[in-house]
C-alpha positions as a LaTeX table, in Angstrom:
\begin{tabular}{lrrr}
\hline
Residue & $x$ (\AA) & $y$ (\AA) & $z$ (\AA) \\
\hline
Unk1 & 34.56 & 7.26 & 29.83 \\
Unk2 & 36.33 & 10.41 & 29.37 \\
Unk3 & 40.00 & 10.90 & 30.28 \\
Unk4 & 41.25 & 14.01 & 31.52 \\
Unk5 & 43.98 & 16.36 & 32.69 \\
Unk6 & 46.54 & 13.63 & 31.01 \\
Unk7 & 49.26 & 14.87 & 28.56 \\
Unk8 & 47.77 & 13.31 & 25.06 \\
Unk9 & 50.28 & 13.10 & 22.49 \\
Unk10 & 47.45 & 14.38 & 19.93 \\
Unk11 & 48.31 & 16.04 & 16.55 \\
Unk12 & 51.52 & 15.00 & 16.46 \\
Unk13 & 52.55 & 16.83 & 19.70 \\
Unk14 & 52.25 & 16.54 & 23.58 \\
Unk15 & 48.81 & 18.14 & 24.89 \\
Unk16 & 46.97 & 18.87 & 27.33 \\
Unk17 & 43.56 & 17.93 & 26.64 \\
Unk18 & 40.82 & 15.69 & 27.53 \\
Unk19 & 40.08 & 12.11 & 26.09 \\
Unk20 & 36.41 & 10.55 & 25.53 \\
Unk21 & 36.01 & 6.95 & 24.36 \\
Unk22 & 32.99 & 5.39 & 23.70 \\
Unk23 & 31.98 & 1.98 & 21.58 \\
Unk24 & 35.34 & 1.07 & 21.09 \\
Unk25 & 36.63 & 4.33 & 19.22 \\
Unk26 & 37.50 & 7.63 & 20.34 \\
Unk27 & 34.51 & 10.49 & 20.05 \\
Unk28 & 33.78 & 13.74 & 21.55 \\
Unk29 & 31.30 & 12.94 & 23.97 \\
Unk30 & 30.77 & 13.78 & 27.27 \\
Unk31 & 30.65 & 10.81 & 29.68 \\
Unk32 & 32.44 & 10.26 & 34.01 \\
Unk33 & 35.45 & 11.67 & 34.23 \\
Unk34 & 39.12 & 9.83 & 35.14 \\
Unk35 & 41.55 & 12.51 & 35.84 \\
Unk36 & 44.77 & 11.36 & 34.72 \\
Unk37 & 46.99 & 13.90 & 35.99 \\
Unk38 & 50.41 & 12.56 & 36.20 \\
Unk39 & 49.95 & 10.60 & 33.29 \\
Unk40 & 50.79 & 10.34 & 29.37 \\
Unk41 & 48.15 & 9.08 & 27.41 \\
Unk42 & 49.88 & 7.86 & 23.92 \\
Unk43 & 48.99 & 5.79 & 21.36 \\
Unk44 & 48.92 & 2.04 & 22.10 \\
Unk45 & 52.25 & 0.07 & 21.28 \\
Unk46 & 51.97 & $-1.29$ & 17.58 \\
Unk47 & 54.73 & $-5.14$ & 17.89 \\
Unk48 & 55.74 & $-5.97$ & 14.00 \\
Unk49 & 57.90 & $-9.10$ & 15.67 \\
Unk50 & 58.04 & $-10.18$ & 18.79 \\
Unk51 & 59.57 & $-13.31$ & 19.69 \\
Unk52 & 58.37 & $-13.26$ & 23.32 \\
Unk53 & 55.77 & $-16.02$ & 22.58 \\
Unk54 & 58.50 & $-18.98$ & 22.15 \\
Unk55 & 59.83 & $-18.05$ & 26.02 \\
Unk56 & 55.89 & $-18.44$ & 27.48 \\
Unk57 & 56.25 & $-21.81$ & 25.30 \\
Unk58 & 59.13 & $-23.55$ & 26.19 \\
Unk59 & 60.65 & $-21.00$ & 29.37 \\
Unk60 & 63.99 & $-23.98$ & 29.17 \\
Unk61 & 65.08 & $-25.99$ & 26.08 \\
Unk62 & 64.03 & $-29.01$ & 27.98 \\
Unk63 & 60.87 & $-28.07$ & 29.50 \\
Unk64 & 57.76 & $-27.23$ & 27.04 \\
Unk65 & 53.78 & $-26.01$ & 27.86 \\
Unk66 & 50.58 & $-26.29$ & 26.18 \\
Unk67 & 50.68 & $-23.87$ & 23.02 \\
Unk68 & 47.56 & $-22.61$ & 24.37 \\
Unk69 & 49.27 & $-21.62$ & 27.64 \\
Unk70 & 51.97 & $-19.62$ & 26.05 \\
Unk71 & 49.70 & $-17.85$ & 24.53 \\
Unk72 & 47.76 & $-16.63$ & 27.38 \\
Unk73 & 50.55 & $-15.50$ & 28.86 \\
Unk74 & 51.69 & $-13.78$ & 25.77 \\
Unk75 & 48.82 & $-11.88$ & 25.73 \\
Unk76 & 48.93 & $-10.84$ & 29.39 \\
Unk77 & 52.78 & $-10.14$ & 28.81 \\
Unk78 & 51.86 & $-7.74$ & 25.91 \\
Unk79 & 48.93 & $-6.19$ & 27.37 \\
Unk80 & 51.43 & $-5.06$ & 30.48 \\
Unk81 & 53.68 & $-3.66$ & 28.06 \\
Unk82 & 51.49 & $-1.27$ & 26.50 \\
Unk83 & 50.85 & $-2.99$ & 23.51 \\
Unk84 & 47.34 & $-3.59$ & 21.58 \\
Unk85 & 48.30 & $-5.10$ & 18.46 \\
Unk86 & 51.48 & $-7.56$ & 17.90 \\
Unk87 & 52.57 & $-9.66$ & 15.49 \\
Unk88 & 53.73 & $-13.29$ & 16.65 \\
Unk89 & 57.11 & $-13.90$ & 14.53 \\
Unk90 & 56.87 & $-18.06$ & 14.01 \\
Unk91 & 59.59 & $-19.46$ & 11.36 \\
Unk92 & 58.86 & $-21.67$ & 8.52 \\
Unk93 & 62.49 & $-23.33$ & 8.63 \\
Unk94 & 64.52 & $-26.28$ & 7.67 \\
Unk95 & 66.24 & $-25.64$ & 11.19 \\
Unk96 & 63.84 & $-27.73$ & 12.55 \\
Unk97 & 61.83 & $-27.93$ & 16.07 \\
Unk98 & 60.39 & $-25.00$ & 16.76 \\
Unk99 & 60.95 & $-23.17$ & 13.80 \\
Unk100 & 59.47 & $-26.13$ & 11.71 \\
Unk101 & 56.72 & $-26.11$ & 9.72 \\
Unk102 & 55.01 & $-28.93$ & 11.56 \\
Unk103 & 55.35 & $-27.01$ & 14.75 \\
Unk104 & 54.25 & $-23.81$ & 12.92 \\
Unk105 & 51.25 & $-25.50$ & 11.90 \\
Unk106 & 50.44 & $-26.21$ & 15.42 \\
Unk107 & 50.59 & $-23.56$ & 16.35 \\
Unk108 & 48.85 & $-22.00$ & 13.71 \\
Unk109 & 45.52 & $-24.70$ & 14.89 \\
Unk110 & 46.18 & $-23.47$ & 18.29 \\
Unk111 & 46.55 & $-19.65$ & 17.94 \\
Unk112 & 42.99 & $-20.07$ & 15.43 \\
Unk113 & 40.93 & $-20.98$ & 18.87 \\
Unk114 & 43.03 & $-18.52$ & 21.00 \\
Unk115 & 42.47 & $-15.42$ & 19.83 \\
Unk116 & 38.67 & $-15.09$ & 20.17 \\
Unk117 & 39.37 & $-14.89$ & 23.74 \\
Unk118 & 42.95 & $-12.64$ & 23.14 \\
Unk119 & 42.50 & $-9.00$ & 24.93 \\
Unk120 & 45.49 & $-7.94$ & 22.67 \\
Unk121 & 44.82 & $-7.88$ & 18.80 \\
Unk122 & 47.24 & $-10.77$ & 18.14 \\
Unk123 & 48.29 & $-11.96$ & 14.68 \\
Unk124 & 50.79 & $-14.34$ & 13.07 \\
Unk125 & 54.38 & $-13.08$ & 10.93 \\
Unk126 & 55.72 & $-16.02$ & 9.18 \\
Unk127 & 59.02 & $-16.06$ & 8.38 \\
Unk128 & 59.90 & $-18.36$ & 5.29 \\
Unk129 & 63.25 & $-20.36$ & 4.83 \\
Unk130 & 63.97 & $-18.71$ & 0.96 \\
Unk131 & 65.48 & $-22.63$ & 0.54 \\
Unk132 & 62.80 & $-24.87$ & 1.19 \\
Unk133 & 60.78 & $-24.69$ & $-2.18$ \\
Unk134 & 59.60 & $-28.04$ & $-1.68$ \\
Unk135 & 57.20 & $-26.69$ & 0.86 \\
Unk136 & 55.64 & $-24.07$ & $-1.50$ \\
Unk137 & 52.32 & $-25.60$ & $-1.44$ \\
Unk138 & 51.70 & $-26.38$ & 1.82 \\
Unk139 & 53.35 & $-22.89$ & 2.79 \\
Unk140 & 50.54 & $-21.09$ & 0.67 \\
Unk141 & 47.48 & $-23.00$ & 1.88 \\
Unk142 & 48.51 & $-22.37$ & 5.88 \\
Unk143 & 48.65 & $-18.56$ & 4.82 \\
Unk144 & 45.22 & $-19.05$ & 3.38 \\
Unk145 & 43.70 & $-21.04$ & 5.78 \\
Unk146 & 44.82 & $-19.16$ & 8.42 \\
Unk147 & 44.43 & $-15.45$ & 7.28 \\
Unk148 & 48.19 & $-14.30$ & 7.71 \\
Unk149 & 49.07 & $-10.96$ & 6.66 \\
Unk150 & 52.55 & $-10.74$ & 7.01 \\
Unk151 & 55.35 & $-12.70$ & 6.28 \\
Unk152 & 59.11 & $-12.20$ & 5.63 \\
Unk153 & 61.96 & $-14.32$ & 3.45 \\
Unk154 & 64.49 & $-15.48$ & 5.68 \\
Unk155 & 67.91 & $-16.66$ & 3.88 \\
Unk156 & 69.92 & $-18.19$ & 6.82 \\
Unk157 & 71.36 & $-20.67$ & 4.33 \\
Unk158 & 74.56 & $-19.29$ & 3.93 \\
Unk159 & 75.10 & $-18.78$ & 7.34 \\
Unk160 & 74.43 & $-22.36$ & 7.79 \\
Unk161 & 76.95 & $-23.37$ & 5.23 \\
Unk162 & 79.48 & $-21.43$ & 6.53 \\
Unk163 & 79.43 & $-22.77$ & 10.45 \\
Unk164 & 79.65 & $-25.92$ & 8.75 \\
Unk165 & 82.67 & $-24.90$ & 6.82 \\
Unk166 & 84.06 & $-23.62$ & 9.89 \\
Unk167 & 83.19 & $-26.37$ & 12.49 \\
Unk168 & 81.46 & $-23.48$ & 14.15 \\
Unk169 & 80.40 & $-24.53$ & 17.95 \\
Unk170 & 77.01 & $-22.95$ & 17.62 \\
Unk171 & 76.18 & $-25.47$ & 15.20 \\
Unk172 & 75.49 & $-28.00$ & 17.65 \\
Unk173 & 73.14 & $-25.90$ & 19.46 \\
Unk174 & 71.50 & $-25.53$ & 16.03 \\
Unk175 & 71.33 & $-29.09$ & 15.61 \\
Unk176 & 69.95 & $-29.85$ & 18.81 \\
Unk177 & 66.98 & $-27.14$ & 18.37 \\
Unk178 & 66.55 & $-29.00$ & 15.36 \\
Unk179 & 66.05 & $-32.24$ & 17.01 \\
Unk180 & 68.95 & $-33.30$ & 14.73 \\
Unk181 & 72.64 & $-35.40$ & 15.60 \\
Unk182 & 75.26 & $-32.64$ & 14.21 \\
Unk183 & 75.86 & $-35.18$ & 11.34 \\
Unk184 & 72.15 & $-35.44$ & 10.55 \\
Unk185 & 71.93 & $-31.62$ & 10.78 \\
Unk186 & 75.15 & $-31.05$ & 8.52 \\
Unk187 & 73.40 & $-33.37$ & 5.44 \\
Unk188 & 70.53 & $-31.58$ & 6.12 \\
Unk189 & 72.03 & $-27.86$ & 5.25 \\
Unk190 & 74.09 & $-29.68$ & 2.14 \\
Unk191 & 71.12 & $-30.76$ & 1.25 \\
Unk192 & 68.97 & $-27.63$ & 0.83 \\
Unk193 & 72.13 & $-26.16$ & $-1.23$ \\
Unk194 & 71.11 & $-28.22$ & $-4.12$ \\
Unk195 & 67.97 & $-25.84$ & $-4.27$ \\
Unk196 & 70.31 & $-22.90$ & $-4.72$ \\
Unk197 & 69.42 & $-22.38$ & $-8.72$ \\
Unk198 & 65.56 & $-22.59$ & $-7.74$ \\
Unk199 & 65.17 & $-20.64$ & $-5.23$ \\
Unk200 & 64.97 & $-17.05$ & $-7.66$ \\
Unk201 & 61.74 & $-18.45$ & $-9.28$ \\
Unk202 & 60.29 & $-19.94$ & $-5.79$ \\
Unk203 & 60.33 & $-16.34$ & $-4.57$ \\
Unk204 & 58.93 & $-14.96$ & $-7.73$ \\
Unk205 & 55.80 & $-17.37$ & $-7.06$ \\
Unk206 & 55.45 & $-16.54$ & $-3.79$ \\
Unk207 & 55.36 & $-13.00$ & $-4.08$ \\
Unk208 & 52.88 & $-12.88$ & $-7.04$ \\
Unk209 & 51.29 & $-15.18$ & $-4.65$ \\
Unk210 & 51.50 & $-12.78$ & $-1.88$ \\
Unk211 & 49.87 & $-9.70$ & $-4.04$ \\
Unk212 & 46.94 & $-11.33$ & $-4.70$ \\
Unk213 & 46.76 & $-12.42$ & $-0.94$ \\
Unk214 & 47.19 & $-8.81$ & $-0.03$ \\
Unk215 & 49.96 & $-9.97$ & 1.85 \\
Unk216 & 52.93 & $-7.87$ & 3.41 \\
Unk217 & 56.06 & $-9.62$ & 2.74 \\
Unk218 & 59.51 & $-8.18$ & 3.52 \\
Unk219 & 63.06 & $-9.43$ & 3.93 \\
Unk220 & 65.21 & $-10.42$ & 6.99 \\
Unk221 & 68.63 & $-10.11$ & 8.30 \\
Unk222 & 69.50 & $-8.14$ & 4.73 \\
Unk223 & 73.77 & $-8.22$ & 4.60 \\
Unk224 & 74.23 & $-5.77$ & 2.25 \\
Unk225 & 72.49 & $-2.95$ & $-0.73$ \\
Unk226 & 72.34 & $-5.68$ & $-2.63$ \\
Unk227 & 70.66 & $-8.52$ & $-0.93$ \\
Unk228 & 68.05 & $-5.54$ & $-0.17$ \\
Unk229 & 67.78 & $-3.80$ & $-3.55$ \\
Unk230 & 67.09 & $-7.80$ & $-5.13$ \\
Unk231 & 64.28 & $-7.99$ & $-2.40$ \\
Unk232 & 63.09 & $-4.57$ & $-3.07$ \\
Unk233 & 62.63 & $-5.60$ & $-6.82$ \\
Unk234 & 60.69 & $-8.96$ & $-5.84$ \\
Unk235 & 58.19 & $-6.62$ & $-3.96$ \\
Unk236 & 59.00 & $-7.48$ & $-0.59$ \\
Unk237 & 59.42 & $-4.05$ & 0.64 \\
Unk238 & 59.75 & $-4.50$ & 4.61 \\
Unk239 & 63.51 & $-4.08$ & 5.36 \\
Unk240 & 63.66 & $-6.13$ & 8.88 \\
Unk241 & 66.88 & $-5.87$ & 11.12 \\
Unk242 & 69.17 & $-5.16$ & 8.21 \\
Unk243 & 72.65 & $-5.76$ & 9.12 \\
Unk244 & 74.85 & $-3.23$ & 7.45 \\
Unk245 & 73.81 & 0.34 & 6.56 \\
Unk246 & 74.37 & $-0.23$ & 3.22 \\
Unk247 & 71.43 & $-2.48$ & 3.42 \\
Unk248 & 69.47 & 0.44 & 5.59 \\
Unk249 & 70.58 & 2.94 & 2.62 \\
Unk250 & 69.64 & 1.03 & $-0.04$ \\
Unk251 & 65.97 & 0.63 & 1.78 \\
Unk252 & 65.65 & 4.26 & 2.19 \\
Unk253 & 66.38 & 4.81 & $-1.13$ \\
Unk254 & 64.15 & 2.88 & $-2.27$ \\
Unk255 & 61.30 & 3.89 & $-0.16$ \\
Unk256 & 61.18 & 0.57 & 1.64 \\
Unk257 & 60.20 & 0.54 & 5.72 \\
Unk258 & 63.10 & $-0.21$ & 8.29 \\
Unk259 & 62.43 & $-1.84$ & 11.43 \\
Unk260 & 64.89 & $-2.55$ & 13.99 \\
Unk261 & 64.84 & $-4.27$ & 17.31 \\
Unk262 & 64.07 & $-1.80$ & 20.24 \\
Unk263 & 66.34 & $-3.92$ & 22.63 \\
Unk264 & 69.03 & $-2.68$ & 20.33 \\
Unk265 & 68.25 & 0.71 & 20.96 \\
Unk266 & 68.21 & $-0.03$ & 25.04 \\
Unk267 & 71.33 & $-2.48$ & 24.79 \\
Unk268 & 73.45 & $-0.02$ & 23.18 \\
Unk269 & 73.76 & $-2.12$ & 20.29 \\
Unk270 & 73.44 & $-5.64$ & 18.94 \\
Unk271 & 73.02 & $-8.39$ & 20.60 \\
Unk272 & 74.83 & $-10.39$ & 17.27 \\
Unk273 & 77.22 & $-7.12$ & 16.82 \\
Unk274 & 75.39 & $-6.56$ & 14.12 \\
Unk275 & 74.87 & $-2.33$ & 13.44 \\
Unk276 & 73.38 & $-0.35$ & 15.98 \\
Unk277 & 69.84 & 1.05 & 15.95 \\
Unk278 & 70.65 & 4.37 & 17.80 \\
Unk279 & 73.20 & 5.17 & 14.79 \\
Unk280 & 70.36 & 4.12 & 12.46 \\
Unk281 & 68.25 & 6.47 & 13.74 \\
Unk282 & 70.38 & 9.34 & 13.84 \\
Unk283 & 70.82 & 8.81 & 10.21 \\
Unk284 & 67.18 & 8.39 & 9.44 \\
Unk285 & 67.57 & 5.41 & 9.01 \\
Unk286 & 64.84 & 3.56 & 11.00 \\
Unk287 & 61.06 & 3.63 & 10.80 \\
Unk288 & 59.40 & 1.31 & 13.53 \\
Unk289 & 60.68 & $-0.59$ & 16.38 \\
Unk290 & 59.91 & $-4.04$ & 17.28 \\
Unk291 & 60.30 & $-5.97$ & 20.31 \\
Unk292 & 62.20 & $-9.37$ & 19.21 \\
Unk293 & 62.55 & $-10.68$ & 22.55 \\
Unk294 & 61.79 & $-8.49$ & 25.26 \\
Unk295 & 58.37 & $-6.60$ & 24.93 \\
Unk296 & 59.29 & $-3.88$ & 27.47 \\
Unk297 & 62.11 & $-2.82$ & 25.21 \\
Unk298 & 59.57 & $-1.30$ & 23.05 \\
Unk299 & 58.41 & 1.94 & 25.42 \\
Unk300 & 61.96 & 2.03 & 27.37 \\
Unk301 & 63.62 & 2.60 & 23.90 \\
Unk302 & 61.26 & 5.24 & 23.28 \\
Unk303 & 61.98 & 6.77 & 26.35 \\
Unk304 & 65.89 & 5.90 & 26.43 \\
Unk305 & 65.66 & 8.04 & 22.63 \\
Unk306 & 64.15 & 11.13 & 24.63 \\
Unk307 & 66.72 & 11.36 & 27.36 \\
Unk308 & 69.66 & 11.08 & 24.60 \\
Unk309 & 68.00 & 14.22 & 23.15 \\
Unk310 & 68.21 & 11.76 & 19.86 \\
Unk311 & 64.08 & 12.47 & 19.44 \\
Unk312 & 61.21 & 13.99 & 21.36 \\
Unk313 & 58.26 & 11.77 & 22.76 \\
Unk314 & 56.09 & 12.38 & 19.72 \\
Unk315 & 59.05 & 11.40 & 17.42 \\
Unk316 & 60.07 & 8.31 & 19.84 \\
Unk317 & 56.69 & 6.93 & 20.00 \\
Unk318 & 55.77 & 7.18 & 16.17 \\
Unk319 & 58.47 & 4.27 & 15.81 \\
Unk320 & 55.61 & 1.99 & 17.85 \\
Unk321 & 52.76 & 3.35 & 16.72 \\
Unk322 & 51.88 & 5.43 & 13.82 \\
Unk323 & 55.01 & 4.54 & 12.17 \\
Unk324 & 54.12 & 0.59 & 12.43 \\
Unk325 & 50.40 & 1.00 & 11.24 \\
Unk326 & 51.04 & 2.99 & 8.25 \\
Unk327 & 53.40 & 0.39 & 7.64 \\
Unk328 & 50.53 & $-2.46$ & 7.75 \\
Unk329 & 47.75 & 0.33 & 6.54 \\
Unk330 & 45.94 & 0.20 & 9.55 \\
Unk331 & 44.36 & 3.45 & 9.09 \\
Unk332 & 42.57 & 3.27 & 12.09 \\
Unk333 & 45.61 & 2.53 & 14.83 \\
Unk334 & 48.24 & 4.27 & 15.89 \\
Unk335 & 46.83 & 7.96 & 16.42 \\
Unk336 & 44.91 & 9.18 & 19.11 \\
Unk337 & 42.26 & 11.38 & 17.10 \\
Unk338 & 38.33 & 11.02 & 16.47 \\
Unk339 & 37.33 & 8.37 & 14.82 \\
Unk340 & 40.35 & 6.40 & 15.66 \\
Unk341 & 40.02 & 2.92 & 17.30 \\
Unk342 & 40.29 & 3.60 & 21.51 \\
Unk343 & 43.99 & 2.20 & 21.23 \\
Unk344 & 45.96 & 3.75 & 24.52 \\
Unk345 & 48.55 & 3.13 & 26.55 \\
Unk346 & 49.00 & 5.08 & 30.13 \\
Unk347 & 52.24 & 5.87 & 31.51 \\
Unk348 & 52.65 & 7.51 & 35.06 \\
Unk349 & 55.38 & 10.38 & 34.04 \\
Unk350 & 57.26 & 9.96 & 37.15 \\
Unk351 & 57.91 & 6.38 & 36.99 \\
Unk352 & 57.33 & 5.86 & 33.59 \\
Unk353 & 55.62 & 2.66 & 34.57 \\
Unk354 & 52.67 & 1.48 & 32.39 \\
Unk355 & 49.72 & 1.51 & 34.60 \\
Unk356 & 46.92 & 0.90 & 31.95 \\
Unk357 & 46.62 & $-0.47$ & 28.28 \\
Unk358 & 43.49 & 0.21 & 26.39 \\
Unk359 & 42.31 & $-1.70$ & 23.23 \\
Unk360 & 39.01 & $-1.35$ & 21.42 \\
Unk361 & 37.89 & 0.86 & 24.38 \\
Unk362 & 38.45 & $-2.10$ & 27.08 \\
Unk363 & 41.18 & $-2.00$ & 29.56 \\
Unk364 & 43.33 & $-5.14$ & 28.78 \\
Unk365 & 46.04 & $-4.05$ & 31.73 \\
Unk366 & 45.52 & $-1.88$ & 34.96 \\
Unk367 & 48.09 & $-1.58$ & 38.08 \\
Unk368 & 49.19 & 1.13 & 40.36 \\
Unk369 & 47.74 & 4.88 & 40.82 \\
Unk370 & 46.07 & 4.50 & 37.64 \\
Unk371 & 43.56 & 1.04 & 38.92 \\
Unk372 & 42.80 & 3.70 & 41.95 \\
Unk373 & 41.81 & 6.21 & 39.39 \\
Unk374 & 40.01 & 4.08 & 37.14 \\
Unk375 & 38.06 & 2.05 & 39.75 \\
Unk376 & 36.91 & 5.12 & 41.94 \\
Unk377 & 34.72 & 7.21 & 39.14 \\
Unk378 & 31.51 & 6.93 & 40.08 \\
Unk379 & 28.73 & 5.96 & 38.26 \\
Unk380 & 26.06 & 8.48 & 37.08 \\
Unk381 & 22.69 & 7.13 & 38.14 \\
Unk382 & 21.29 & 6.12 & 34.26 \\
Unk383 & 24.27 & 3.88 & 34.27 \\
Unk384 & 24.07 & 2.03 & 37.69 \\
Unk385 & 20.47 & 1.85 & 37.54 \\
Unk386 & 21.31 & 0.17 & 34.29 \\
Unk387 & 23.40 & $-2.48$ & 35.89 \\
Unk388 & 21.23 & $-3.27$ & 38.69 \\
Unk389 & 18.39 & $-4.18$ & 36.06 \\
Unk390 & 20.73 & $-5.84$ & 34.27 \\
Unk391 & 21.53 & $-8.20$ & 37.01 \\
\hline
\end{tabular}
């Protein structure tokens, strides 16, 4: 097909220009038109995290679906967001439940079997416990055996400690997503503190591990420059959600990505009161947004960037796409240019609803004035004659 009359952020910088896909990638052919006046045509939406997943899974504490289920309707969630690739953030953690590393297994075997049939190019973020070295082994061998390409150290330890120290309420609810009495749950935590003096050499091993995986590892939930600049030095350059902008400084300095959650951005703020995005950003201080929990947070923070005058479009959308696959060296995503895989995302300009999401040159999500526009082209003769021998 070729898409016209749209405005293409090409180059860089909104234009208006014509759009032909063909075998999955974008080329310069000439093939029945789809005018798409009205319309942006960007890049599709590039997810680092997303969280979504666990809400398809379990929509209530008490109440749980098939893994498989969830996933489907991950996938449809995604696709109707714009997105083509996302990342599905699962813990490895000693909290327990969910976040275990039985469940994460499970969902590992599950995920394996779902995605041949996924319309969205979905992958797996693990997100390692730094305390639980005793699971070293069988952490490695799930990243092998199920390909995963990113994962990020997660030190929640402390944190842990502390709302014990405090008889912090929210401990409970940590216990009981842990499938855990608060007493269990408490020996538990005191537990894992005996690793403490191990945990330095556990990370060393996993990220000489991860290099010769060709794994990209980052950090989470960084406090402060210094929690950053140690994980900087261990090679895990990703700086995700960093709490302070010391943390965000110390990143930048170093040449290390920042991502942030784009719900921040549309919030206002935090969610934890943790730093905000928007100030982030103003301070160059943020490279790609991610959707944590909500994926249509990702294009209304681009768009909620725009009308603050904080960034144009082009600028706004980078932190989805471009900015994310350089970040993951997907050399291929992310631009709209020849060559480049047939990755798109339509948004009617009035609305600025998403009424079509293209990946690999198939449309994984089609609704309003764009399904009339789409499903009206005609076909030239060579092609329907095509079809009717076909059938």
């Amino acid at each position: 097909m070729r898409l016209t009359r749209a405005s293409v952020l090409w180059d860089g910088e909104m234009q208006n220009r014509s759009v032909s896909l063909a075998n999955g990638c974008i080329d310069q052919g000439c093939y029945p038109e789809i005018d798409l006046s009205g319309y942006y045509l960007l890049p599709g939406i590039i997810d680092l995290h997303g969280e979504v997943f666990e809400r398809h899974i379990a929509p209530r504490s008490n109440i749980r679906f098939a893994i498989a289920t969830g996933l489907q309707a991950t996938d449809c969630d995604a696709a109707s967001s714009g997105i083509t690739t996302a990342w599905l953030a699962q813990s490895w953690s000693s909290v327990g439940g969910h976040r275990s590393p039985d469940y994460a297994e499970q969902l590992l075997q599950e995920f394996e079997i779902y995605r041949n049939f996924a319309q969205t190019d979905l992958r797996v973020q693990l997100r390692c416990e730094t305390h639980m070295i005793e699971m070293e082994d069988r952490l490695l061998a799930a990243i092998r055996r199920h390909s995963i390409d990113y994962v990020v150290f997660n030190n929640h330890f402390n944190e842990a400690l502390a709302k014990i120290t405090d008889r912090h309420e929210n401990l409970q609810n940590w216990a009981t997503g842990a499938g855990e009495n608060l007493e269990q749950f408490k020996s538990h935590i005191l537990l894992l503190g005996t690793n403490k003096n191990y945990v330095p050499s556990y990370l060393r091993r996993l990220a000489e591990a991860f290099e010769s995986l060709q794994v990209t590892y980052g950090s989470h939930d960084d406090p402060d420059g210094e929690t950053r600049e140690y994980f900087s030095m261990l090679g895990a350059k990703i700086c995700e959600f960093p709490m302070s902008q010391q943390a965000a400084k110390v990143a930048k300095a170093n040449g290390n990505p920042i991502i942030m959650g784009a719900s921040n951005v549309v919030r206002r703020g935090s969610c934890n009161g943790n730093i905000s995005a928007i100030d982030l950003i103003r301070a160059g201080l943020c490279d790609a947004l991610v959707s944590e929990y909500y994926y249509p947070a990702l294009s209304q923070a681009a768009f909620h960037l725009v009308d603050n005058k904080i960034l144009s479009l082009p600028e706004a959308w980078a932190l989805i796409s471009v900015n994310p696959a350089n970040i993951m060296q997907l050399q291929k995503l992310g631009r709209i240019e020849v060559g480049n895989c047939a990755d798109l995302t339509v948004i009617n300009i009035r609305t600025r609803n998403i009424e079509a999401t293209i990946r690999g040159g198939c449309i994984t999500y089609l609704a309003g004035g764009a399904a009339s526009r789409f499903l009206s082209v005609p076909l030239n003769r060579n092609t329907r004659d095509q079809d009717i021998a076909a059938a």
